[in-house]
TISE-458370 format. One line per 3 residues: number of its first residue (from 1); for each residue x, y, z of N, C-alpha, C. Coordinates in steps of 0.02 Angstrom, whole numbers. Layout:
<atoms>
NUM = X:Y:Z:X:Y:Z:X:Y:Z; ...
</atoms>
This chain:
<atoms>
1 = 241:-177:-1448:229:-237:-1489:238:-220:-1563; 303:-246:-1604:293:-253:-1682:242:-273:-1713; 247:-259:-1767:185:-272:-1824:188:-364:-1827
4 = 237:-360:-1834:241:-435:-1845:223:-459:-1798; 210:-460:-1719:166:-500:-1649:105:-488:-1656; 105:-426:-1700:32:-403:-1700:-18:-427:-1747
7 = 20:-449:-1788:-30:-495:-1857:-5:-577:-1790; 33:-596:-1779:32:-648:-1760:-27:-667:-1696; -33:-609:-1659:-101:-631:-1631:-149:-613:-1664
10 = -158:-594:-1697:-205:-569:-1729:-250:-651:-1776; -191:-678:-1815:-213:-734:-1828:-216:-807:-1789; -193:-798:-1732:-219:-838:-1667:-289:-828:-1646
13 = -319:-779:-1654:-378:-769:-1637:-430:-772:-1709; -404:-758:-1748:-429:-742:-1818:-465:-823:-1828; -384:-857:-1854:-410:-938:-1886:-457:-983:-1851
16 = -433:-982:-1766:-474:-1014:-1745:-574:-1010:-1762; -573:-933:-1756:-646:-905:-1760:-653:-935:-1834; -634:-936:-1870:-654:-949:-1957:-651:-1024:-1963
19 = -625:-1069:-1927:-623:-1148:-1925:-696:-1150:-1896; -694:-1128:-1835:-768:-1128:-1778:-827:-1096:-1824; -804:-1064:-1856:-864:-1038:-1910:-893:-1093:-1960
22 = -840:-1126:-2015:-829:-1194:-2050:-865:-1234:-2018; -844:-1249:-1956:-860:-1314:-1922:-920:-1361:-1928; -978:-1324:-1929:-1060:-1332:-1923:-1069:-1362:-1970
25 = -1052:-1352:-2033:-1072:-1373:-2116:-1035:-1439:-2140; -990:-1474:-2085:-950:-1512:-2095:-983:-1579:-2068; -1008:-1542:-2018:-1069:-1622:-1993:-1152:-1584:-1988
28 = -1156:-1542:-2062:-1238:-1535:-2053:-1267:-1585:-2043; -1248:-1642:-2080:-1285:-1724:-2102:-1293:-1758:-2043; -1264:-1741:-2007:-1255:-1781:-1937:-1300:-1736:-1837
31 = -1359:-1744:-1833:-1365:-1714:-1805:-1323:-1717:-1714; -1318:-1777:-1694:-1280:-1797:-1653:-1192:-1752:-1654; -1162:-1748:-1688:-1100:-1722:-1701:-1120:-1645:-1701
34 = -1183:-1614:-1707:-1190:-1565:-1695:-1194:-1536:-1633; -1242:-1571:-1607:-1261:-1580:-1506:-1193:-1584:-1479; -1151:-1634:-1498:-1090:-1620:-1470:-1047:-1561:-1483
37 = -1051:-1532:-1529:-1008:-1439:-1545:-1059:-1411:-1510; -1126:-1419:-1473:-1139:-1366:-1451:-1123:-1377:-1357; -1127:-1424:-1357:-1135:-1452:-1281:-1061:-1428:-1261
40 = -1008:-1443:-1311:-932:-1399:-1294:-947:-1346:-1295; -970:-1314:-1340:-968:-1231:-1322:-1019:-1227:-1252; -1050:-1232:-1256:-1094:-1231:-1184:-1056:-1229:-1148
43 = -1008:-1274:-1112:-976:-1292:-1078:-921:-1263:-1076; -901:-1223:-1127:-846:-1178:-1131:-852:-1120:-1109; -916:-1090:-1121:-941:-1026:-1094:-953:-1043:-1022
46 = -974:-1110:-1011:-997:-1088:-928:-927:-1085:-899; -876:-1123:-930:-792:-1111:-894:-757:-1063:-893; -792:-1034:-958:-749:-957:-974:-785:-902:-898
49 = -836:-905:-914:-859:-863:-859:-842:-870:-789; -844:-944:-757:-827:-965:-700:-773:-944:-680; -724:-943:-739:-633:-908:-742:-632:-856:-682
52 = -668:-814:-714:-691:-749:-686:-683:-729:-608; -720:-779:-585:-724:-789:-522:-679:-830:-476; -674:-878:-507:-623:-938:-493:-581:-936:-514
55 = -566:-916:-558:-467:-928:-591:-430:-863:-562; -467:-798:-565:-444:-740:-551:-440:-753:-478; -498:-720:-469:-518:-698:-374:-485:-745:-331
58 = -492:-820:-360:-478:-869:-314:-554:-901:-278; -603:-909:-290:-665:-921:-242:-694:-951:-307; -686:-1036:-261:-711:-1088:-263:-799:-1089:-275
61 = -832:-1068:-316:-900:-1063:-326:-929:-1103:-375; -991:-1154:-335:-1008:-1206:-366:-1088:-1193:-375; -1092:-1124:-394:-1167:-1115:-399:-1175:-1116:-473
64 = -1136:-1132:-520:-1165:-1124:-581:-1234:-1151:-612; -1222:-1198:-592:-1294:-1247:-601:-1378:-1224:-557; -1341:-1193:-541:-1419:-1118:-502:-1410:-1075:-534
67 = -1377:-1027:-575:-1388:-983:-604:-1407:-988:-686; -1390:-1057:-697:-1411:-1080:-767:-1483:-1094:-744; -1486:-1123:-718:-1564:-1140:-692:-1610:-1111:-694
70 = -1588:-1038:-665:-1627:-962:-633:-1637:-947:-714; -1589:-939:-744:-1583:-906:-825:-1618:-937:-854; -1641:-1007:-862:-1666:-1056:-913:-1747:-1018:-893
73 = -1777:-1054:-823:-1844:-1037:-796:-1867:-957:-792; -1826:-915:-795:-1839:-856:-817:-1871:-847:-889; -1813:-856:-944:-1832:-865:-1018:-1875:-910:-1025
76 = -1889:-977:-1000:-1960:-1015:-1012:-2030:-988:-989; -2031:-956:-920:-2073:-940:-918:-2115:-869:-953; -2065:-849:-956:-2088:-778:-1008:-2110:-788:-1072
79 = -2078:-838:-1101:-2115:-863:-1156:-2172:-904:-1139; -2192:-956:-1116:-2257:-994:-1093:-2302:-950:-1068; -2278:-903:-1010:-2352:-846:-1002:-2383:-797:-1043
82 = -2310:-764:-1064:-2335:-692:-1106:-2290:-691:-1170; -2280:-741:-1194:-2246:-755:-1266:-2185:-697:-1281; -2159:-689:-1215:-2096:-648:-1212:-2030:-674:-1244
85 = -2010:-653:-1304:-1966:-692:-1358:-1885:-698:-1301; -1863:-770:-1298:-1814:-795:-1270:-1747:-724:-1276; -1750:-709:-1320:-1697:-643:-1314:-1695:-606:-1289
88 = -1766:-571:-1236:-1774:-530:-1184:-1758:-589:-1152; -1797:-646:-1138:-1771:-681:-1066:-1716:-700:-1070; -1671:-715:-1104:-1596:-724:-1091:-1563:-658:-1024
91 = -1595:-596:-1057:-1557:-527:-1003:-1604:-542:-947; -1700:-552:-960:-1709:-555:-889:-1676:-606:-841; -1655:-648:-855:-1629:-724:-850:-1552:-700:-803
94 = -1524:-681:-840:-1450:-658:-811:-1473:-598:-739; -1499:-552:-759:-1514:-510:-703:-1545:-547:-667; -1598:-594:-648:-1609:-609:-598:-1553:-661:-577
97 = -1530:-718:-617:-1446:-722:-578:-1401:-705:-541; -1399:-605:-549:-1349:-589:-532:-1391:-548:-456; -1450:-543:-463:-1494:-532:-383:-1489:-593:-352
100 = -1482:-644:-385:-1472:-704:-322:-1416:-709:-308; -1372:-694:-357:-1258:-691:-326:-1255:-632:-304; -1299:-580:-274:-1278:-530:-241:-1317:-555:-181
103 = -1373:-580:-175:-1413:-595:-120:-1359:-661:-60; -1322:-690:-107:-1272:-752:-76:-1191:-719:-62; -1193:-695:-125:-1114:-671:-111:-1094:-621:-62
106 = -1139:-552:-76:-1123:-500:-14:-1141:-509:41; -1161:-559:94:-1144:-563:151:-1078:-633:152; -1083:-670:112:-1035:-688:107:-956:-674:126
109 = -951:-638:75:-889:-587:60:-885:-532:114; -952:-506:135:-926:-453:185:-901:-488:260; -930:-561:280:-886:-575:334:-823:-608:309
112 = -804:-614:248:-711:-654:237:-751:-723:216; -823:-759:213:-791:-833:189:-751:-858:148; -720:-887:137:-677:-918:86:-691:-977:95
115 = -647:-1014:24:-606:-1078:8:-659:-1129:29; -666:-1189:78:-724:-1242:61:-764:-1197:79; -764:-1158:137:-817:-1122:161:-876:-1098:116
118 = -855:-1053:68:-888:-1007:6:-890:-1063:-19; -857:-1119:-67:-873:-1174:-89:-931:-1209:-77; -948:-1230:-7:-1026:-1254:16:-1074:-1215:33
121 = -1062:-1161:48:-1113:-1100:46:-1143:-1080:-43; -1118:-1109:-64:-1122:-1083:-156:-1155:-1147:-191; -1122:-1198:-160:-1158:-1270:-174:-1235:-1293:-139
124 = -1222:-1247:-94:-1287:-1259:-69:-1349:-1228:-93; -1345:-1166:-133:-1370:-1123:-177:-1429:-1159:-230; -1374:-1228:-244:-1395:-1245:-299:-1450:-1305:-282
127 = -1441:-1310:-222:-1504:-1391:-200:-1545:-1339:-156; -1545:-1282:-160:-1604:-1267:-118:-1647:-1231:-183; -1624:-1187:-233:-1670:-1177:-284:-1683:-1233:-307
130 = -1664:-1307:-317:-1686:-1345:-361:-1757:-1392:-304; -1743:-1376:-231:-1808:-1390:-195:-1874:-1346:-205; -1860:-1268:-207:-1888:-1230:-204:-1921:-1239:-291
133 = -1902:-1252:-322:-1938:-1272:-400:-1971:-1317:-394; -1935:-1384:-369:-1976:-1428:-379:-2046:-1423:-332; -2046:-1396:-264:-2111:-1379:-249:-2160:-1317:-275
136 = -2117:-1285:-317:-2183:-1235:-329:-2207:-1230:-394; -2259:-1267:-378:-2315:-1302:-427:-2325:-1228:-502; -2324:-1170:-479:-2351:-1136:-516:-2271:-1096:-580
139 = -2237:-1114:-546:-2186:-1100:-602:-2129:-1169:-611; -2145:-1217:-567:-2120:-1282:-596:-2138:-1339:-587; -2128:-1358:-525:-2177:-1424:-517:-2108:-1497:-526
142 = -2130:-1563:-512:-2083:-1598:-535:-2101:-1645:-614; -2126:-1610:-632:-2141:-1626:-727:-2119:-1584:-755; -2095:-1606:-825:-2084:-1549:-867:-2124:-1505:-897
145 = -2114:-1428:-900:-2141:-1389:-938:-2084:-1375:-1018; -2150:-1393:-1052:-2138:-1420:-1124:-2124:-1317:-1160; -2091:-1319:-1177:-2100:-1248:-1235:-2125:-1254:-1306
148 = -2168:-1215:-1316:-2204:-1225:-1373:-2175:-1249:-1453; -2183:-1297:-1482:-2124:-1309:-1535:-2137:-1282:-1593; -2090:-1259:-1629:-2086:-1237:-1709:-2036:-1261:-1715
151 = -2055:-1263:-1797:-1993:-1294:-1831:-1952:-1246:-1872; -1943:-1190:-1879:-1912:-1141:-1879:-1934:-1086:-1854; -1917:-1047:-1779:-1946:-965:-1752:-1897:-928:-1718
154 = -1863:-887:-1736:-1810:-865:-1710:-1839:-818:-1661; -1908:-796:-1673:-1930:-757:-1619:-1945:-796:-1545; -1942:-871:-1536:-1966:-925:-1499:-1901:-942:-1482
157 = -1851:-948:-1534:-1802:-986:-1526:-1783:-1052:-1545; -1836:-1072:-1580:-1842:-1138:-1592:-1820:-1164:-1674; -1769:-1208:-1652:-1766:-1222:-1722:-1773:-1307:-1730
160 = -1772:-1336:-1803:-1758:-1417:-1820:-1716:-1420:-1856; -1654:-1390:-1819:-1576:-1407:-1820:-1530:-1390:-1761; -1469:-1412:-1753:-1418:-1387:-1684:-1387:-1330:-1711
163 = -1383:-1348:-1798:-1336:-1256:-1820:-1359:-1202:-1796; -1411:-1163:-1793:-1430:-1110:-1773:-1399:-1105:-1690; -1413:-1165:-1643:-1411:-1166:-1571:-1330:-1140:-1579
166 = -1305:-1177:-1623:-1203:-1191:-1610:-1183:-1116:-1628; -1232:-1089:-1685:-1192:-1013:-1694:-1213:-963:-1624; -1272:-976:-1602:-1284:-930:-1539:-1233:-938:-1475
169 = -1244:-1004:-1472:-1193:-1028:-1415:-1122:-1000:-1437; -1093:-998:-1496:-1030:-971:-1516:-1021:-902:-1498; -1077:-876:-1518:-1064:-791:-1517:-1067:-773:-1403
172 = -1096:-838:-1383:-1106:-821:-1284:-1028:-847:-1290; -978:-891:-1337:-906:-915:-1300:-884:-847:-1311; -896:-818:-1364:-841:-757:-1409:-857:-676:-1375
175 = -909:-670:-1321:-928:-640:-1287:-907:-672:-1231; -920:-707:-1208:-873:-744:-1141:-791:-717:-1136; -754:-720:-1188:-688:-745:-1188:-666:-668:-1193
178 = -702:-626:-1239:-682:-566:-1236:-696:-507:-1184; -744:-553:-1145:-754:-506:-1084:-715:-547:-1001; -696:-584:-1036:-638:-609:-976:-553:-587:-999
181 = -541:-563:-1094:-489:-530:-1069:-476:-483:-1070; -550:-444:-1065:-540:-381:-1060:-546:-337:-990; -574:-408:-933:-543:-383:-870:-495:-394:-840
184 = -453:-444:-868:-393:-487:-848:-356:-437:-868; -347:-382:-918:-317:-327:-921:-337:-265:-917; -364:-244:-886:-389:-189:-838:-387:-196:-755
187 = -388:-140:-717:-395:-138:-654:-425:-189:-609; -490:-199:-630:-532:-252:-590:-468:-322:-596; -450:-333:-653:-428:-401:-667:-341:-394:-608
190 = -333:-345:-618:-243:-336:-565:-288:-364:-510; -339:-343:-495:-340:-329:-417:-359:-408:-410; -419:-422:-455:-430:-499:-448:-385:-563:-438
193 = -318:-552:-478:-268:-596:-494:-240:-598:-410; -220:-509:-390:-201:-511:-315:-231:-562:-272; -286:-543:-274:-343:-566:-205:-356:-633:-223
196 = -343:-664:-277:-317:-747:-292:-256:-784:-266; -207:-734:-274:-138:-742:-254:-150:-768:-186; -148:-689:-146:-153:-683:-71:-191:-651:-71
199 = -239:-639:-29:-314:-594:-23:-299:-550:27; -263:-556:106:-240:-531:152:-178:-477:127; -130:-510:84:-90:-469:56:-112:-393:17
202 = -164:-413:-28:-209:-379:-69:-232:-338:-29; -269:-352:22:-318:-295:65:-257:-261:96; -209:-282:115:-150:-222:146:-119:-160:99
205 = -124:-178:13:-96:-146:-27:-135:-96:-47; -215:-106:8:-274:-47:-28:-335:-75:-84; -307:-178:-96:-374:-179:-141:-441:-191:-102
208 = -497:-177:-103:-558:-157:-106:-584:-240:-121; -580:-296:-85:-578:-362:-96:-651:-378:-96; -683:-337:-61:-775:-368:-61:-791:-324:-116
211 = -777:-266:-132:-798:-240:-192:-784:-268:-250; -718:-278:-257:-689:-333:-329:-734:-395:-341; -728:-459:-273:-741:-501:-278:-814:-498:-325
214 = -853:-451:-274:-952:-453:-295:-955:-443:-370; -910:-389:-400:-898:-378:-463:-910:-444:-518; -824:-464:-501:-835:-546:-546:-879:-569:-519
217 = -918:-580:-476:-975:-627:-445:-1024:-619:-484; -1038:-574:-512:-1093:-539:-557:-1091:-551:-607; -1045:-540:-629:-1035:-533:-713:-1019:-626:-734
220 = -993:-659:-691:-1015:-728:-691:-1078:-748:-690; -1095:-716:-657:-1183:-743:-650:-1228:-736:-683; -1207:-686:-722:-1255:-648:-754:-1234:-681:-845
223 = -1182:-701:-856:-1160:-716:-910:-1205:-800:-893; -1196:-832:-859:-1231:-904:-845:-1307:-892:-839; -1322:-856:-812:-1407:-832:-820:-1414:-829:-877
226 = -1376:-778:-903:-1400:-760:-991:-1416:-844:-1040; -1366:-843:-1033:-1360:-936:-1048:-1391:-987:-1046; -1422:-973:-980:-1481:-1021:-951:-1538:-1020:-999
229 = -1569:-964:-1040:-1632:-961:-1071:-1602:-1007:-1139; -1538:-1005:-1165:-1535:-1041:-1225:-1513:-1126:-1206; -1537:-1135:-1148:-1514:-1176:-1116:-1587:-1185:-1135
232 = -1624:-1200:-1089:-1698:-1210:-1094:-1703:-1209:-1169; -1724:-1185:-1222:-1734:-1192:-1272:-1719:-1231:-1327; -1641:-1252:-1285:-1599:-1312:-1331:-1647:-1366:-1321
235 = -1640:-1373:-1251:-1682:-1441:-1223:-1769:-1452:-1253; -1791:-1375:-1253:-1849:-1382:-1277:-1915:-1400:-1209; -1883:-1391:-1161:-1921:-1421:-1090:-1891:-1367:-1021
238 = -1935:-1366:-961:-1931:-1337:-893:-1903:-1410:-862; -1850:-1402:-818:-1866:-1468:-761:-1825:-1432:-693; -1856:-1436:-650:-1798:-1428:-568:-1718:-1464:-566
241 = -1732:-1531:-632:-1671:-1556:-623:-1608:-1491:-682; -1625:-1461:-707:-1570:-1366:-720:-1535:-1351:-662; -1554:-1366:-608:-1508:-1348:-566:-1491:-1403:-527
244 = -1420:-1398:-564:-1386:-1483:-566:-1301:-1467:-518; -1310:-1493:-485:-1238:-1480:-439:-1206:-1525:-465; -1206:-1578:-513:-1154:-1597:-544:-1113:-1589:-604
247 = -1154:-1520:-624:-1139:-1454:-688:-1088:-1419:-640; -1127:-1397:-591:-1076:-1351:-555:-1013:-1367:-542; -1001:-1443:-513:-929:-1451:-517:-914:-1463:-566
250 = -926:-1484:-625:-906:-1495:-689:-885:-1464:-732; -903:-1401:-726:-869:-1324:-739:-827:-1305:-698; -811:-1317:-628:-764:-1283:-589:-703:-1314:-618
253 = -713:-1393:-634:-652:-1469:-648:-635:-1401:-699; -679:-1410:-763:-643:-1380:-819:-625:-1292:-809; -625:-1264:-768:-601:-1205:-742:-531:-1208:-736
256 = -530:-1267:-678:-441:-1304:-652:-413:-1319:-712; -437:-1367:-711:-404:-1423:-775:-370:-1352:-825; -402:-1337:-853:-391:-1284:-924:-338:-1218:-895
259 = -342:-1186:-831:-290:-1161:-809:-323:-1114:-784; -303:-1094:-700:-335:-1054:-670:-310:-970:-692; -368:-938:-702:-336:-876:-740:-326:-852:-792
262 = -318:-906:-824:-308:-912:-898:-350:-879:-945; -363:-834:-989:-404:-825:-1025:-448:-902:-1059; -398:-941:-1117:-423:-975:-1148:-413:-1048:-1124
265 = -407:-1063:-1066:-384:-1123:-1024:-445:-1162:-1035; -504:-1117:-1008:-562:-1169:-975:-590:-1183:-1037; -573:-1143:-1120:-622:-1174:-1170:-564:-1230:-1189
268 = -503:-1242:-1189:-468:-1302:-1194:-484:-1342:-1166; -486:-1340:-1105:-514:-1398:-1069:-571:-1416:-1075; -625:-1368:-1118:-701:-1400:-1131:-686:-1447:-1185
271 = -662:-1415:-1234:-652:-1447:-1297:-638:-1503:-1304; -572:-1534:-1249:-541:-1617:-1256:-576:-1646:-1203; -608:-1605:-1150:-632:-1673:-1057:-713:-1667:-1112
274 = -738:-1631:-1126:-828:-1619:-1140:-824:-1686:-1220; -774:-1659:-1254:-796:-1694:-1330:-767:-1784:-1290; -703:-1767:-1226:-695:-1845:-1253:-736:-1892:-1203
277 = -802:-1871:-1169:-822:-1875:-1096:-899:-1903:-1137; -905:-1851:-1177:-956:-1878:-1221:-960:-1926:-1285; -897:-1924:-1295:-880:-1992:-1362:-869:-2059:-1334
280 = -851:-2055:-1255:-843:-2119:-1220:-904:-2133:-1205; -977:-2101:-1195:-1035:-2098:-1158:-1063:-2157:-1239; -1056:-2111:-1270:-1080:-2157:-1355:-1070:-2219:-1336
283 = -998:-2230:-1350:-965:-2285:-1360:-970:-2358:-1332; -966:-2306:-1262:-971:-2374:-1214:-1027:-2387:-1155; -1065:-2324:-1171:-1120:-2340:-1110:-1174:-2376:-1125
286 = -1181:-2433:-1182:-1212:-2437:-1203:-1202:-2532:-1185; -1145:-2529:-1173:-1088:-2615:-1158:-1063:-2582:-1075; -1050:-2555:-1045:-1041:-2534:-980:-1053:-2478:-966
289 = -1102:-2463:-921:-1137:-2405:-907:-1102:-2373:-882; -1044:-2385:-848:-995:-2315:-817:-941:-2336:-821; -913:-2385:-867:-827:-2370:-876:-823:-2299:-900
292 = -873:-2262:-967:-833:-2199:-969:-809:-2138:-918; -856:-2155:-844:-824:-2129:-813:-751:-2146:-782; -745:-2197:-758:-678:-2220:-763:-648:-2218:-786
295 = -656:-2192:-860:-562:-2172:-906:-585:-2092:-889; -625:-2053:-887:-634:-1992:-886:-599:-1981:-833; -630:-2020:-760:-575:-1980:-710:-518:-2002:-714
298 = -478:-2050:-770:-404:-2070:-764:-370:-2014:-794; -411:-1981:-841:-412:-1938:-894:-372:-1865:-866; -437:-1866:-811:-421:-1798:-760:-353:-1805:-705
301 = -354:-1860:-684:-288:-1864:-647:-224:-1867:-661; -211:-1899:-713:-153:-1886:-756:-136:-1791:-775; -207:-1775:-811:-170:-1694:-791:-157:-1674:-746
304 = -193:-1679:-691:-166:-1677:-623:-115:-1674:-616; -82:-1738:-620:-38:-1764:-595:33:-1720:-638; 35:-1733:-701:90:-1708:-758:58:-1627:-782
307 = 19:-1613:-775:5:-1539:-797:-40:-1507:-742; -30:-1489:-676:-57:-1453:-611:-69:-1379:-632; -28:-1356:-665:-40:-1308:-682:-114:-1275:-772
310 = -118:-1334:-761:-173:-1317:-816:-161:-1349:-893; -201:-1371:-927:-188:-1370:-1010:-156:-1321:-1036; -172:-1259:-1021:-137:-1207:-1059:-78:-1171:-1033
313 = -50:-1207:-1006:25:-1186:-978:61:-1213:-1015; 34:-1285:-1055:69:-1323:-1085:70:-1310:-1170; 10:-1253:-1181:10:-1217:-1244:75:-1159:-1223
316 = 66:-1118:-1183:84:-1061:-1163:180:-1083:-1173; 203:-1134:-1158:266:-1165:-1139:280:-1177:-1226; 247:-1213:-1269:236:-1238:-1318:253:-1144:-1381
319 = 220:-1112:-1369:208:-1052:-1400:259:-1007:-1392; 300:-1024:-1340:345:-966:-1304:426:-1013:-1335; 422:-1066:-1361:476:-1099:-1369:483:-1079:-1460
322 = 402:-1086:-1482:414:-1072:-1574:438:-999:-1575; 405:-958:-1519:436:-905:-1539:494:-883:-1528; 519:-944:-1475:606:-911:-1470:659:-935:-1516
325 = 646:-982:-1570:673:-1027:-1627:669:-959:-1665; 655:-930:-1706:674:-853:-1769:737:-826:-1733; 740:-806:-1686:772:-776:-1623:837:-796:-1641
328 = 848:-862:-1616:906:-889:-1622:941:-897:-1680; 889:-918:-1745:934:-932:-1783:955:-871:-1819; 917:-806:-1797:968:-747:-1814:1053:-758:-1781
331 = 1033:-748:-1753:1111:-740:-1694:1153:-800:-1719
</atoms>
């Protein structure tokens, strides 16, 4: 790679981060316009991570919305019992995530489920912790548990603004994104891409497919656990309804949608389905309670339909054409 590709990604990655930096101070005044930059990044990290599992490996996993869950009620409760500052429970939060995606996934994976199979085995994940909360009175119950409020405690987590939430959540996308391409180019990530491809093919060539798979299974899980505690904190509340199976597919959509595999697919696709899913919710749910879903899913089928291969195939196509224009007009 020349110097010159090399400043050129370099400021592909650069500007964006320094706009996303800008961004916050542009609608301090506005707290609403804030909730929405964070609810995209939210939503970008839970896609970025999901990638992992789903864009690479190939396995359809709709447990996100249980492991955010697990992550949130971890970090809440550590703070409400023993005033354990949300920044330990974010890691306890993720580790116990990733004991419940090893407790589901490795027998999973060691008999072959796949495709809907693993799909409803993973979905099911998520309505049985959210039963198991709502009956147990002593760490949830079906009321909310409130977290203690300040109006500025970084040791609590608590702030009375979304800026602080939007830079944390930024630094879980920018940690997300760099730890998805930094397995997408390493070993784990070849083998993952394989066993996405063809999985049967893969296991003939020598990859190690229940070992790979559990891998990303983890490090998905554990990145959405982590998550889960600043999840809870945004909200400011405990509820059984965190583990929401209609998060889970809602991250898998923007997994697809944004491009399976893709490093930066699934935060494209947060950015335009999340900001324009929630500007229609404003707009119009207020005069029809669910047309915005109805342009949302017209929204989704049209990519479907004209871009199957993802949002960012259509950057990737777009990027690969500016750079072949210098090219030519040498010659």
């Amino acid at each position: 790679m020349d110097s010159r590709s090399k400043r050129n990604r370099l400021l592909s990655w650069l500007l964006p981060l320094l706009a996303a930096l800008a961004l916050p101070w542009l609608f301090r005044s506005n707290q609403y316009n804030l909730m929405l930059l964070t609810t995209v990044l939210l939503y970008g990290v839970l896609a970025t991570a999901w990638n992992i599992i789903g864009g690479m490996a190939g396995q359809f996993d709709l447990a996100a919305g249980g492991y955010l869950g697990l992550g949130a009620y971890t970090a809440g409760t550590l703070l409400l019992r023993w005033n354990i500052t949300p920044w330990l429970g974010m890691i306890a939060g993720g580790i116990v995530a990733v004991g419940f995606a090893v407790l589901v996934g490795y027998p999973l994976f060691r008999f072959k489920v796949r495709e809907v199979w693993y799909a409803l085995s993973s979905a099911a994940l998520v309505s049985v912790l959210r039963v198991v909360f709502l009956m147990w009175e002593n760490i949830g119950g079906p009321t909310e548990r409130y977290l203690p409020f300040h109006q500025f405690s970084l040791y609590h987590l608590r702030f009375g603004s979304y800026i602080p939430f939007y830079y944390i959540m930024l630094l879980f996308l920018a940690s997300a994104l760099l730890a998805s391409a930094w397995i997408r180019n390493r070993k784990l990530g070849y083998h993952l891409l394989a066993l996405g491809d063809n999985e049967d093919a893969a296991e003939v060539l020598g990859v190690d497919a229940r070992t790979c798979k559990l891998k990303a299974l983890m490090i998905y899980a554990f990145i959405i656990g982590a998550v889960g505690g600043v999840y809870a904190c945004l909200y400011g509340f405990l509820h059984p309804n965190f583990f929401s199976s209609s998060l889970s597919l809602e991250v898998s959509i923007l997994g697809i949608v944004g491009g399976l595999g893709i490093t930066y697919g699934p935060l494209l696709a947060s950015i335009l389905l999340v900001s324009a899913r929630e500007l229609l919710r404003a707009s119009l749910g207020g005069q029809l309670e669910s047309l915005y879903l109805g342009i949302y899913s017209i929204v989704l089928i049209l990519i479907a339909l004209f871009r199957p291969q993802g949002i960012a195939s259509f950057i990737r196509v777009l990027a690969a054409r500016l750079r072949s224009r210098p090219s030519r007009s040498r010659v």
